[in-house]
ZAKOL-113693 format. One record per atom (N, C-alpha, C): x, y, z; residue in one letter. Coordinates in steps of 0.1 Angstrom, whole numbers, padded with zeros to 4 digits, always signed. Atoms other than C-alpha are relative to their C-alpha. Example, Ala and Ser with C-alpha at 12.3 -4.5 7.8 and 13.67 -1.06 7.14 Angstrom:
2
+0009-0012+0000A +0123-0045+0078A +0009+0012+0000A -0009-0011+0000S +0137-0011+0071S -0008+0011+0008S 
// end
This chain:
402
+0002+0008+0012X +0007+0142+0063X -0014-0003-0003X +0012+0005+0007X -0025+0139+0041X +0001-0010-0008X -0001+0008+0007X -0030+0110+0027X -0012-0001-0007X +0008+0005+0012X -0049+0100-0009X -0001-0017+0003X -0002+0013+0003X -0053+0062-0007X -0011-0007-0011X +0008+0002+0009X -0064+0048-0039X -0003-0015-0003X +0002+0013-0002X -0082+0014-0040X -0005-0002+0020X +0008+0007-0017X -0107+0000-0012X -0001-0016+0001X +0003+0012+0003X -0101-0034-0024X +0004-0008+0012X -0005+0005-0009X -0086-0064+0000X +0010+0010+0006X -0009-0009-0013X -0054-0044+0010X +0001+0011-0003X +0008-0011-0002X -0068-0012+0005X -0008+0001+0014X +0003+0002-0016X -0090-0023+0033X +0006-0003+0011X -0012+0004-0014X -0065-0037+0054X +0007+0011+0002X -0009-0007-0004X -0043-0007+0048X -0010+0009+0012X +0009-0004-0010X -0072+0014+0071X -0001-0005+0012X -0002+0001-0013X -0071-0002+0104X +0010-0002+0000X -0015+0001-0001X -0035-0008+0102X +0005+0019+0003X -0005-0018+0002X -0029+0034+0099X -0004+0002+0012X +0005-0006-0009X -0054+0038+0121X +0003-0005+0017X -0007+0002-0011X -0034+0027+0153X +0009+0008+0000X -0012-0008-0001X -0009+0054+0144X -0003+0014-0002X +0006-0008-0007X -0009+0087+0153X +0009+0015-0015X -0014-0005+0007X +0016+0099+0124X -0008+0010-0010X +0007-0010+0014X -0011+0112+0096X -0012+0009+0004X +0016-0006-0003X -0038+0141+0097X -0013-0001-0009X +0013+0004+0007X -0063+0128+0073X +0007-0014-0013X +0000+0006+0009X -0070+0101+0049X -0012-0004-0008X +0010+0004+0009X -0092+0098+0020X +0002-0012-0005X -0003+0009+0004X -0100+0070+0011X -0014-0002-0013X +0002+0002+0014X -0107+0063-0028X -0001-0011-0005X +0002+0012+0014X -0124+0038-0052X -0010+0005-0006X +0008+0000+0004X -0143+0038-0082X -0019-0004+0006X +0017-0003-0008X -0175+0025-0059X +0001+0004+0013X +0004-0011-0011X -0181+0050-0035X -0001-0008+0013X +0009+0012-0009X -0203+0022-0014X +0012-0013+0006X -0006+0004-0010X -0171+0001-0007X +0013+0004+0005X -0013-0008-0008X -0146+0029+0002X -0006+0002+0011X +0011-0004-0011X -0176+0041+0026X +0005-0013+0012X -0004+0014-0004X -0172+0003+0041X +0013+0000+0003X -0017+0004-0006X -0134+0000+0044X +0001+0009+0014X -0006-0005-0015X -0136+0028+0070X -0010-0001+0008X +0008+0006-0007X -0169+0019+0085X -0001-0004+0016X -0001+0007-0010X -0158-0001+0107X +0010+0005+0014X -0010-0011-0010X -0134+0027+0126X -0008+0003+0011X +0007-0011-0009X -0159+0038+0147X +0000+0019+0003X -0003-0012-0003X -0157+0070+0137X +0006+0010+0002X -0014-0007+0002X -0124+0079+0131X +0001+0014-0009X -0001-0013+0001X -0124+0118+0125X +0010+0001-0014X -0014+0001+0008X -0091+0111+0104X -0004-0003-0016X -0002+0009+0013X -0107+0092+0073X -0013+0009-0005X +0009+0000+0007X -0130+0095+0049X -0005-0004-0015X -0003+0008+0014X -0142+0083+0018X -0005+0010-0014X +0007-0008+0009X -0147+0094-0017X +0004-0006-0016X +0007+0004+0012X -0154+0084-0055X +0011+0009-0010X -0010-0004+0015X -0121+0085-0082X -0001-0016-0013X -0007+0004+0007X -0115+0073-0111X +0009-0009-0002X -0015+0004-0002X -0080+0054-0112X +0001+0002-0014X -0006+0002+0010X -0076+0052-0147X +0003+0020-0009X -0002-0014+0003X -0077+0092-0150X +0009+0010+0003X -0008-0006-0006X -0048+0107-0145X -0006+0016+0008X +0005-0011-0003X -0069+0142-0140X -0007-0004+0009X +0010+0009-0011X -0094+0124-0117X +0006+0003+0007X -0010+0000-0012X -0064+0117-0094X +0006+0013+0005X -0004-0012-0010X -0051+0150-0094X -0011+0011+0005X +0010-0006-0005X -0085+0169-0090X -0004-0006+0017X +0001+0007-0015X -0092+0144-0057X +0009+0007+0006X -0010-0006-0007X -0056+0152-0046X +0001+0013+0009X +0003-0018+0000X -0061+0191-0049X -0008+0003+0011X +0014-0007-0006X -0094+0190-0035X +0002-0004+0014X -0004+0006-0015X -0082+0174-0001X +0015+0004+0003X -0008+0001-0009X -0049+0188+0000X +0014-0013+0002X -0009+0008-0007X -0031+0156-0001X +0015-0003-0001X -0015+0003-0004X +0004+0150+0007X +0008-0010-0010X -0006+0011+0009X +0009+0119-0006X -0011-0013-0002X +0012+0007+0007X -0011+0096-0027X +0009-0016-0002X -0002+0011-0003X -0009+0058-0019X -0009-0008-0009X +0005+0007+0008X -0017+0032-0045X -0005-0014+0005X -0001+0007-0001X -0034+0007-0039X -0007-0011-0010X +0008+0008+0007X -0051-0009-0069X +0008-0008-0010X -0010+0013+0004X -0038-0035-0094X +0009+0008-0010X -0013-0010+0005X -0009-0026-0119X -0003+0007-0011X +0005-0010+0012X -0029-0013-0148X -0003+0009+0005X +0003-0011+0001X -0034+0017-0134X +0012+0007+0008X -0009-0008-0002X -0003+0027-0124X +0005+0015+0000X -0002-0012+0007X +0007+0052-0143X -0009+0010+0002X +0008-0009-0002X -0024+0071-0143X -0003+0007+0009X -0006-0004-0007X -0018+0072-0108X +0008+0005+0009X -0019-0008+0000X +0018+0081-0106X -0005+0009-0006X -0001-0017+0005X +0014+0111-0132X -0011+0010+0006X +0008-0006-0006X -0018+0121-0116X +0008+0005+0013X -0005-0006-0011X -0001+0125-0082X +0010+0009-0002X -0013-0007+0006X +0030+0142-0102X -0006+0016+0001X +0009-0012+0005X +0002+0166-0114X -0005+0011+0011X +0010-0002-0013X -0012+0173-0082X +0012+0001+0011X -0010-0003-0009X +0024+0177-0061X +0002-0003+0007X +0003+0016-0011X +0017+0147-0041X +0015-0006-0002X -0005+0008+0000X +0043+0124-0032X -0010-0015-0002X +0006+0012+0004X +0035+0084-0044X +0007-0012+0004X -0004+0015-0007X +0037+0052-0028X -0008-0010-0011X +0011+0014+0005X +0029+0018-0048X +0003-0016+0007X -0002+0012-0008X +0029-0020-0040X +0005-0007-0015X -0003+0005+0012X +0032-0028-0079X +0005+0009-0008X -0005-0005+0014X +0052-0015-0110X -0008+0001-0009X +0006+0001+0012X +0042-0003-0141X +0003-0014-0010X +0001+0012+0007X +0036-0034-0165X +0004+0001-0014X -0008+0000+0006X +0060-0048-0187X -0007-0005-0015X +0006+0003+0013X +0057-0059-0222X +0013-0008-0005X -0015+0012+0002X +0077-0090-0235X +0001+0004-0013X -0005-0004+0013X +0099-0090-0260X -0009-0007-0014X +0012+0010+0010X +0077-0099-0295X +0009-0008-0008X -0004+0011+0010X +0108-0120-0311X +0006-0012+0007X -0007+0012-0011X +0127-0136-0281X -0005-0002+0014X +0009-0007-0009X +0103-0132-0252X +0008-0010+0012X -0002+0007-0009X +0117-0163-0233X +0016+0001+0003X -0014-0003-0003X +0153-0150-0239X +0008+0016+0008X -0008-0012-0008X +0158-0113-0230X -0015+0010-0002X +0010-0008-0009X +0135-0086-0215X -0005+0009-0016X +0003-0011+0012X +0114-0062-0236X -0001+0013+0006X +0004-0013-0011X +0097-0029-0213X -0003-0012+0011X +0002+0008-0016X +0104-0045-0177X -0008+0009+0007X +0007-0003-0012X +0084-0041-0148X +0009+0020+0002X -0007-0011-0007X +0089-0004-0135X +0009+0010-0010X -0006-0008+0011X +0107+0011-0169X -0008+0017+0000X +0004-0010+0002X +0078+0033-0174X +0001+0012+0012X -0001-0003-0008X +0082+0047-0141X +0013+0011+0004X -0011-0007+0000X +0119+0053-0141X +0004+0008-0009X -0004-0011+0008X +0119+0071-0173X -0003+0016+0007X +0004-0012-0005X +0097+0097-0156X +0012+0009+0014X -0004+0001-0016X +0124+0095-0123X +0008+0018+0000X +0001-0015+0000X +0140+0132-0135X -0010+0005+0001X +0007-0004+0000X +0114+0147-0138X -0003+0003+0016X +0005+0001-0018X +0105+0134-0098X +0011+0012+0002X -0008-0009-0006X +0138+0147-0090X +0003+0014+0004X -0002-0010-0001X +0138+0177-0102X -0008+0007+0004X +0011-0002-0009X +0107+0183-0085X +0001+0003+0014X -0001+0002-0015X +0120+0176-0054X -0007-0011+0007X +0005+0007-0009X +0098+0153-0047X +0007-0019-0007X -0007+0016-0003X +0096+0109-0040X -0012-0005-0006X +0008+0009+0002X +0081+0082-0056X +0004-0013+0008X -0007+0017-0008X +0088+0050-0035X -0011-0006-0008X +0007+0012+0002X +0080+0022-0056X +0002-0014+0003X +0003+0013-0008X +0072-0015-0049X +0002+0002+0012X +0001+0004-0015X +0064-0012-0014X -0009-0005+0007X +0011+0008-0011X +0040-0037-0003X +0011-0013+0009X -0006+0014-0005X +0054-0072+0007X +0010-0006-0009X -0012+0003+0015X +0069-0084-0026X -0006+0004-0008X -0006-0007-0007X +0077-0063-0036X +0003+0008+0014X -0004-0004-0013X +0089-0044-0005X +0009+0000+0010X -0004+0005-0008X +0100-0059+0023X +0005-0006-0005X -0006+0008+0005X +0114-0083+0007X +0013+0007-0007X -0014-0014+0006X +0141-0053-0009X +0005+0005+0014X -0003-0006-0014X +0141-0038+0027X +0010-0015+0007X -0006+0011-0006X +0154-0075+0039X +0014+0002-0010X -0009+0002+0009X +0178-0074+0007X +0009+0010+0006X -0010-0004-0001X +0194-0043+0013X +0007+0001+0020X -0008+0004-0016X +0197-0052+0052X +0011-0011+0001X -0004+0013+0001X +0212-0084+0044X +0020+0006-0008X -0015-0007+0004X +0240-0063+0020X +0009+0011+0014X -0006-0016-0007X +0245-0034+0047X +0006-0010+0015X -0001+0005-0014X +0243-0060+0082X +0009-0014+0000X +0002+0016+0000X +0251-0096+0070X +0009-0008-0008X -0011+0007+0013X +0275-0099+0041X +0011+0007-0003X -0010-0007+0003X +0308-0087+0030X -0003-0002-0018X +0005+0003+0014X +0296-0102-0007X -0009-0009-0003X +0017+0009-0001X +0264-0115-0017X +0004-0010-0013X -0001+0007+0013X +0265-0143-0046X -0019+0002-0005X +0015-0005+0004X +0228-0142-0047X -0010+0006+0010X +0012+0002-0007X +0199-0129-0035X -0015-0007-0006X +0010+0003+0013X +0167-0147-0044X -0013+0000+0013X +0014+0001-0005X +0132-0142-0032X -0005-0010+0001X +0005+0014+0006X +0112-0170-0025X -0014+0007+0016X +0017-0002-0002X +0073-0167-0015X -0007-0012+0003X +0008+0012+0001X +0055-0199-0001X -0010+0001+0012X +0012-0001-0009X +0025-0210+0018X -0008-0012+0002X +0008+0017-0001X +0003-0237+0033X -0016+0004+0002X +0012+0000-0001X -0029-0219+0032X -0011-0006-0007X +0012+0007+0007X -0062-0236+0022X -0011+0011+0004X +0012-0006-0001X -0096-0219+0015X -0010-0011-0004X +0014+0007+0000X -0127-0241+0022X -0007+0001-0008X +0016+0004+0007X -0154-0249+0001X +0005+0006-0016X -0003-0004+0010X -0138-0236-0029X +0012-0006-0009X -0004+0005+0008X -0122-0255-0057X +0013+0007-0006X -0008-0009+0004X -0100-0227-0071X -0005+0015+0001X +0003-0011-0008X -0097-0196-0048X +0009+0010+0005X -0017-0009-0001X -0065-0172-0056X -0004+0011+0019X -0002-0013-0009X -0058-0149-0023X +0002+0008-0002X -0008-0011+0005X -0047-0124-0042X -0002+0005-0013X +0009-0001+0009X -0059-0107-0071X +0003-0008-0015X -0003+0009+0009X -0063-0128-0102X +0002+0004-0008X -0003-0007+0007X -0059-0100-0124X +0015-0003-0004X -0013-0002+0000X -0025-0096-0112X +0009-0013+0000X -0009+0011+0003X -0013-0131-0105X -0001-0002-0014X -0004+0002+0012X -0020-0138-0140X +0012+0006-0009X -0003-0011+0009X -0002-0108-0154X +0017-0008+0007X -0010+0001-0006X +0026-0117-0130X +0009-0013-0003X -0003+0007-0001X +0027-0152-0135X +0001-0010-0013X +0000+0009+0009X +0019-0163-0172X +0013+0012-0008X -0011-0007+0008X +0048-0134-0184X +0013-0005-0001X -0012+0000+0001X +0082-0140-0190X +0008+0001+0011X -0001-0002-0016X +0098-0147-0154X +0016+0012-0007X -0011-0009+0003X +0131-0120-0154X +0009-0005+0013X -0009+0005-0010X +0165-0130-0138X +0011+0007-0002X -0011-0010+0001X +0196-0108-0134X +0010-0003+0004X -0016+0003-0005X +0235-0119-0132X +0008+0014-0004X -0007-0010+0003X +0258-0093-0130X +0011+0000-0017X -0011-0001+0012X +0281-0106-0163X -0011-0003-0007X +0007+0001+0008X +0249-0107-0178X -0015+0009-0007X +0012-0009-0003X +0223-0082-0171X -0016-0006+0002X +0015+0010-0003X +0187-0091-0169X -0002-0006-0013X +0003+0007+0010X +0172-0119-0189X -0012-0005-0001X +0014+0011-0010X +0139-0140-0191X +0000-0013-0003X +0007+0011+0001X +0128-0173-0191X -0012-0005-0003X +0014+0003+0006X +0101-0196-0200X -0011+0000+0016X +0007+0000-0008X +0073-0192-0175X -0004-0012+0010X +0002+0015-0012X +0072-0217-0142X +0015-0008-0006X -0013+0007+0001X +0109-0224-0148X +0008-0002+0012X -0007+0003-0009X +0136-0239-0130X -0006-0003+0016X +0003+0003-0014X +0117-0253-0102X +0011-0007+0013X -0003+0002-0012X +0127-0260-0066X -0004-0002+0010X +0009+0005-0014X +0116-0274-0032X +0006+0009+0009X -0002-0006-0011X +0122-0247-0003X -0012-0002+0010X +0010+0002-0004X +0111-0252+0026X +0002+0012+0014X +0002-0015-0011X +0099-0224+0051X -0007-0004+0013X +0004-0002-0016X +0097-0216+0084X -0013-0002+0007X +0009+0003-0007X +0072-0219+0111X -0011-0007-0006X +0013+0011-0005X +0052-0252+0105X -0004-0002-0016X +0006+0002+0010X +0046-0244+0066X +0007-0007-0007X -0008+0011+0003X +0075-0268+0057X +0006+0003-0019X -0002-0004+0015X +0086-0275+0019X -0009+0005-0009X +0009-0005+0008X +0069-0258-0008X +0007+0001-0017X -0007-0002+0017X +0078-0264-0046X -0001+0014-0007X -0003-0017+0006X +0089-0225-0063X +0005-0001-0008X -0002-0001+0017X +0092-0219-0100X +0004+0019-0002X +0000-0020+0003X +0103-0183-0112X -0012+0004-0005X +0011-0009+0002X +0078-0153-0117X +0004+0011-0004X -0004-0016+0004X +0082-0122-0133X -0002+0007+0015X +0005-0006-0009X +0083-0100-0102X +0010+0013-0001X -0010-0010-0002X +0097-0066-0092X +0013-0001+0005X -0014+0000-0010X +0124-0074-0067X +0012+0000-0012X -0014+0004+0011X +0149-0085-0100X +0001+0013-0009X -0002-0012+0006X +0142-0050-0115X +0007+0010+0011X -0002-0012-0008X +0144-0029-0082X +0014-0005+0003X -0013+0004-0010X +0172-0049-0060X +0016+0004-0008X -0017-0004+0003X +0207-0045-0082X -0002+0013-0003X -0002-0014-0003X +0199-0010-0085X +0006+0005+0011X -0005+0001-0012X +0207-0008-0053X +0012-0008+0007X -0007+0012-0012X +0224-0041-0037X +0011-0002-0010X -0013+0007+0003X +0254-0053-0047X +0001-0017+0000X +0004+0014-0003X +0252-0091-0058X +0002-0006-0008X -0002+0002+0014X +0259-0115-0083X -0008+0000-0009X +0015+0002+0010X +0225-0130-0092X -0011+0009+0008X +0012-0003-0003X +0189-0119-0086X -0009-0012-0002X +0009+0008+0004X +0160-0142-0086X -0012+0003+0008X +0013-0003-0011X +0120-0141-0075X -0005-0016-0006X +0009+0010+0000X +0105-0177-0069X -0014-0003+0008X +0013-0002-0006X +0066-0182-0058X -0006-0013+0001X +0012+0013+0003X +0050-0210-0047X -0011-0002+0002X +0012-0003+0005X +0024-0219-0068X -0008-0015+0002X +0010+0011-0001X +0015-0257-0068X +0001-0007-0012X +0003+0006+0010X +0010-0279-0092X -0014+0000-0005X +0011-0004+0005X -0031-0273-0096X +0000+0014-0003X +0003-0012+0007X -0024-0237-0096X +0003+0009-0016X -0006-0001+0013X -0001-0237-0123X -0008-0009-0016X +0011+0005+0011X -0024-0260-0146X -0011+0009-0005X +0011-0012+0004X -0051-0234-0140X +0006+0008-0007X -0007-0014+0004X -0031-0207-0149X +0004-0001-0018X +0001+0005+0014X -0022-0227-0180X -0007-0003-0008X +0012+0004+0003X -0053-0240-0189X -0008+0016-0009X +0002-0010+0006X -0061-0202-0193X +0007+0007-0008X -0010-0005+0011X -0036-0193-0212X -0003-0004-0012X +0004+0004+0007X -0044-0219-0232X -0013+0003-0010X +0014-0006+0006X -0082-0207-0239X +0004+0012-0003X -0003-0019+0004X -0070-0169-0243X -0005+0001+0008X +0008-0008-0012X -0091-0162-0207X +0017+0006+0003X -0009-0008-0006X -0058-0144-0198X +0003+0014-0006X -0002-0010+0012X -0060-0119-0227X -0008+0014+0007X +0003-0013-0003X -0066-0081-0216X -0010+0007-0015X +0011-0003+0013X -0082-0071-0252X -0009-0003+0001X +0014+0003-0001X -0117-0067-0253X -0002-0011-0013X +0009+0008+0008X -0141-0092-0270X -0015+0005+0002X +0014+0003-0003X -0172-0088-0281X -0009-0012-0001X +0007+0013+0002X -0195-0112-0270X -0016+0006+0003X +0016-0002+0000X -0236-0108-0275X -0001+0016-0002X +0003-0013+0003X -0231-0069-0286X +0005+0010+0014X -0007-0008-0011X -0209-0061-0253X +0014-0003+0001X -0011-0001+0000X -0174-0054-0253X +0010-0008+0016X -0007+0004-0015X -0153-0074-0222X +0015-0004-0002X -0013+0004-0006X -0119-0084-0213X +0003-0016+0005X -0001+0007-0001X -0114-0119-0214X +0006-0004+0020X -0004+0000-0011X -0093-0117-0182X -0012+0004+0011X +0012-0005-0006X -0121-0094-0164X -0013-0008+0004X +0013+0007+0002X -0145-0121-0172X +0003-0010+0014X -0005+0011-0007X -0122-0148-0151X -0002+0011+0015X -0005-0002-0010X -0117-0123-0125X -0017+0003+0009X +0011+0005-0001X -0150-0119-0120X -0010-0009+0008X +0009+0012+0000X -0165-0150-0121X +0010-0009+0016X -0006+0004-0012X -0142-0158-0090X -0001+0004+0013X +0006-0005-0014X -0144-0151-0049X +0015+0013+0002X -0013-0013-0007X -0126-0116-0040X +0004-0005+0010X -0006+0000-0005X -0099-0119-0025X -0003-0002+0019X +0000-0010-0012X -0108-0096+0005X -0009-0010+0009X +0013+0006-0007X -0139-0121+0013X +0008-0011+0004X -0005+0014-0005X -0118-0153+0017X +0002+0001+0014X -0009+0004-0015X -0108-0148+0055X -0006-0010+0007X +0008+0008-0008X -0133-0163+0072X +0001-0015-0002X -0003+0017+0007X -0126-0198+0051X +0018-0007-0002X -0013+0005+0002X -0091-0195+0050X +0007-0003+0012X -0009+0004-0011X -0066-0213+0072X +0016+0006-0002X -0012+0000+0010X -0029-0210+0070X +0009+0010+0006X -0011-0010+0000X +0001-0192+0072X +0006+0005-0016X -0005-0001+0016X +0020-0174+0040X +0014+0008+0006X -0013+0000-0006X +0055-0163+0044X +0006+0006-0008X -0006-0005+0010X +0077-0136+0021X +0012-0002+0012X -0015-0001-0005X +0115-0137+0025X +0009+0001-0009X -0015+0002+0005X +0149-0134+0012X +0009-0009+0002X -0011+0006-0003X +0172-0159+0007X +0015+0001-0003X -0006-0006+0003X +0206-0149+0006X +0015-0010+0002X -0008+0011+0001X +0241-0167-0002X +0013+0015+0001X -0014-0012+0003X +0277-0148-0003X +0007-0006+0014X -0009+0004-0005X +0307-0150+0022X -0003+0016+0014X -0003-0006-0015X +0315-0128+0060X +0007-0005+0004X -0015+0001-0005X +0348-0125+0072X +0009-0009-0007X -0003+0009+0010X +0359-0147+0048X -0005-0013+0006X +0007+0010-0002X +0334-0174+0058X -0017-0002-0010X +0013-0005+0002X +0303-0183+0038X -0008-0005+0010X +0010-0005-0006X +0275-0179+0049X -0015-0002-0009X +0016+0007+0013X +0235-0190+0035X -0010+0008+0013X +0009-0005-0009X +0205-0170+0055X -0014+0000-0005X +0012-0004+0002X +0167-0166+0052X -0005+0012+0009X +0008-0009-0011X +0152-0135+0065X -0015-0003-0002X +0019+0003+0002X +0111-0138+0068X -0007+0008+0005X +0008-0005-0003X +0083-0124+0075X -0012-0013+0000X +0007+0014-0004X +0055-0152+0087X -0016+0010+0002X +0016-0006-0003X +0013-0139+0084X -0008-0009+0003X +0006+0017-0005X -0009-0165+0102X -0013+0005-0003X +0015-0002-0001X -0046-0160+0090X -0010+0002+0014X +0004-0003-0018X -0060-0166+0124X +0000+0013+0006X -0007-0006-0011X -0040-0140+0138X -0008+0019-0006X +0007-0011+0011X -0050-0114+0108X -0013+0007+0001X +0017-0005-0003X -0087-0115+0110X -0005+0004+0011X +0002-0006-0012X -0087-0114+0146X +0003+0013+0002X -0003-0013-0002X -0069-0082+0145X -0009+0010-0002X +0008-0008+0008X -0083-0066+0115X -0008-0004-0013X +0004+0002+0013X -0103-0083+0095X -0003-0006-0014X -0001-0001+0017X -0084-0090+0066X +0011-0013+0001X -0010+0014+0000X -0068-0125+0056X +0015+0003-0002X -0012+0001-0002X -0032-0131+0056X +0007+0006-0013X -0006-0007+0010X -0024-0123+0024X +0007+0017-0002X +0001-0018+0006X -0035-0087+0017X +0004+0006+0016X -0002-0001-0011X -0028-0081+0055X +0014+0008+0001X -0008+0003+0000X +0006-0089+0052X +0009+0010-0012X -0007-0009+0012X +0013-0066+0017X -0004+0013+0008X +0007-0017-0006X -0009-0035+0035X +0014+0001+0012X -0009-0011-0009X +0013-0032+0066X +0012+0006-0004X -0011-0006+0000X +0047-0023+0047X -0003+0017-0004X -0001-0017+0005X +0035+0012+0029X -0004+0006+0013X -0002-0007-0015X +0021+0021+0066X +0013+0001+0006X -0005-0001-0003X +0050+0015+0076X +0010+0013-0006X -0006-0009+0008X +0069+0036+0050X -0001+0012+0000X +0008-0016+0002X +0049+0064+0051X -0004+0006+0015X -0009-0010-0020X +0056+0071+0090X +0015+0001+0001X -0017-0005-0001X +0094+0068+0083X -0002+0010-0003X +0000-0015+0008X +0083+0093+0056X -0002+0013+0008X +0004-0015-0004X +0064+0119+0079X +0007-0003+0010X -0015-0002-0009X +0092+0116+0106X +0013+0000-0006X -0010+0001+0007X +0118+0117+0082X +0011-0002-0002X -0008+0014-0001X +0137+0089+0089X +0003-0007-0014X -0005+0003+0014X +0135+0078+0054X -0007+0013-0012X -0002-0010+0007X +0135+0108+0026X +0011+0003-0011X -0011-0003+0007X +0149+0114-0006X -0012+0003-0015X +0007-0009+0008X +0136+0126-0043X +0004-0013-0009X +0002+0006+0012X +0128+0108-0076X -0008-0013-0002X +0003+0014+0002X +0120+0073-0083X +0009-0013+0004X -0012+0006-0006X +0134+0051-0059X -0008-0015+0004X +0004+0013-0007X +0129+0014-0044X +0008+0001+0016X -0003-0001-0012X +0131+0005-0009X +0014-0001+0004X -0016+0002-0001X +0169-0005-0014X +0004+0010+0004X -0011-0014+0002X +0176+0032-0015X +0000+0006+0015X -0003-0003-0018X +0171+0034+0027X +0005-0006+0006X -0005+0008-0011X +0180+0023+0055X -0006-0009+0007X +0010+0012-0002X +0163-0012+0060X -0001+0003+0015X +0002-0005-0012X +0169-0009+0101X -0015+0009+0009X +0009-0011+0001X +0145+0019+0107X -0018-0012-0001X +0008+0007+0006X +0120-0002+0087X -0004-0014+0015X +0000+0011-0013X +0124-0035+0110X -0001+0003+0014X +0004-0002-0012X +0126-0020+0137X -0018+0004+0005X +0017-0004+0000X +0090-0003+0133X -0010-0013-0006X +0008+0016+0004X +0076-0040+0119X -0002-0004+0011X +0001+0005-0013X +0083-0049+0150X -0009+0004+0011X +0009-0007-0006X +0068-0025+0168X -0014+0001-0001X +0015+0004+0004X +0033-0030+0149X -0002-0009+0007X +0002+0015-0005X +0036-0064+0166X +0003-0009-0010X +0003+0011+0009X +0044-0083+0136X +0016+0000-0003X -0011+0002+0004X +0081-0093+0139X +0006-0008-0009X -0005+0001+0007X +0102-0105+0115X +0009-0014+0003X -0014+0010-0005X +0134-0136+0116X +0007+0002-0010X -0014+0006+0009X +0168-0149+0100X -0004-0015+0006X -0006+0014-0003X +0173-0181+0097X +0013-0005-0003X -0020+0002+0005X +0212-0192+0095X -0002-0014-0006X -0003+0010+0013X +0217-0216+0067X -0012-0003-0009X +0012+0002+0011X +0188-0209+0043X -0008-0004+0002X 
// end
């Protein structure tokens, strides 16, 4: 397996020493627009024969497959934010690569009922192309970081190990991390939360199909595992509610995130000014991106470890009956900052999304998991997956009664 990996950002960097304990791939390029911090992500390898770095484009679909070509590579691993999806999907298409991502292509609300029913969801543009994959022969596995991801891989284990009938599955995302000295200090990129978090959240009943809501709705107090306790969670546009009933069998769908009550003001606050707006402005005879400006003017992600405390926690919560008994469960996944940096580096967050496509992409080249088109993680065999989480060192739980 050659791997393309595109993006040297936070978990771009993390995915790099995470790989590099495994013995599964014969090369990996590793790709961003600045040269100077792909160079840096592998750096710190000592010299790992395996990697190397080199200078694309992302927004070029030709870029991508020229790199591809020129290396050979197998399969091309996305790692940058969701606006460049596509350019990176058809590029790999181009180039005969197989494609891994962590994010979907980006939806577009409806322009008359935006808070009632969906317009282009998450991932549409993707699955139009999914003949095309197939008849190729080859695979696109989309959403496979964390959440998405794992969080599908728990779902469809939860249908296959744990339920005779699901009523719901609903994601839920929380965390008790703090970052020092900093006022307002996303973990994660701000591009994307915004995109993720001021849209139209989407929710899926079977007698109803998917729907959306008004943004930061229906809140909730869950409280999570290991020490991080309650955490208030509002819906979010996210993948899991596009990918999972493709797959799972279930009544409802839901993805909730918790955000806070300062985060969510910010978030509004920008909305409010238009800083969330992707259309350029010109300001003083230079064209910018309102958004670009915010994301910017904030601390990358990738830098936060050293100041951050904390745990953060993805999981599935899952309802339905067994043996004719119900039954309420949490599966989780638990990332402790501490534990992160000491490893490799890289804070809990981005850590925590980087190790699932490693993981995926050694089912892949032992071919344990394999199949053609445009698929989500639902479409394997979760098992496999968990088992090898484990084996990284980074195990996984259930909790019995939600």
């Amino acid at each position: 397996m050659r791997i393309l990996l595109i993006g040297a950002g936070g978990v771009g960097s993390a995915v790099v020493p995470i790989a590099a304990r495994r013995d599964f791939f014969e090369q990996m390029v590793v790709a961003d627009y600045d040269l100077g911090r792909a160079a840096r992500a592998i750096a710190r390898l000592g010299g790992d024969s395996r990697y190397m770095a080199a200078r694309v484009d992302a927004s070029d679909p030709a870029a991508v497959e020229a790199l591809a070509r020129a290396h050979g590579s197998t399969h091309v691993l996305n790692a940058v934010d969701p606006r460049f999806v596509m350019p990176i999907f058809d590029g790999a298409f181009a180039a005969g690569a197989d494609y891994l991502d962590m994010a979907m292509s980006l939806s577009r609300p409806d322009p008359v009922a935006p808070h009632e029913r969906t317009g282009v969801k998450l991932g549409d543009d993707q699955f139009a192309k999914a003949p095309a994959w197939e008849g190729a022969g080859r695979l696109a596995l989309v959403g496979m970081g964390v959440e998405p991801g794992l969080s599908d891989v728990f779902a469809r284990y939860a249908a296959d190990r744990l339920f005779d009938e699901i009523d719901e599955i609903g994601v839920r995302d929380g965390a008790n991390l703090v970052v020092e000295g900093y006022d307002f200090a996303p973990s994660f990129s701000i591009w994307t939360t915004i995109e993720e978090c001021l849209n139209p959240p989407v929710v899926w009943e079977r007698d109803r199909g998917w729907y959306t809501t008004a943004p930061f709705s229906e809140p909730e107090t869950f409280d999570f595992p290991e020490g991080i306790g309650p955490v208030e969670c509002v819906n979010v546009e996210h993948e899991e509610v596009l990918l999972i009933p493709r797959w799972v069998n279930a009544r409802r769908v839901t993805f909730k995130y918790g955000l806070g009550d300062e985060f969510i003001g910010v978030l509004k606050t920008l909305h409010q000014l238009g800083l969330d707006r992707t259309e350029k402005l010109r300001v003083g005879g230079v064209e910018v991106s309102p958004r670009d400006v915010v994301a910017a003017a904030l601390p990358h992600p990738a830098t936060l470890g050293d100041r951050m405390r904390g745990k953060t926690c993805a999981g599935v919560w899952a309802t339905g009956t067994k043996d004719g008994q119900r039954r309420e469960v949490y599966l989780y996944h638990v990332a402790d900052n501490e534990t992160t940096m000491a490893l490799d580096g890289s804070q809990a967050v981005v850590w925590q999304t980087a190790i699932n496509p490693v993981i995926a992409l050694e089912l892949i080249a032992s071919g344990t998991w394999s199949g053609t088109g445009v698929l989500g993680p639902e479409a394997f065999d979760a098992v496999p997956f968990l088992d090898l989480l484990t084996e990284y060192g980074s195990p996984w739980g259930i909790r019995e009664g939600g």
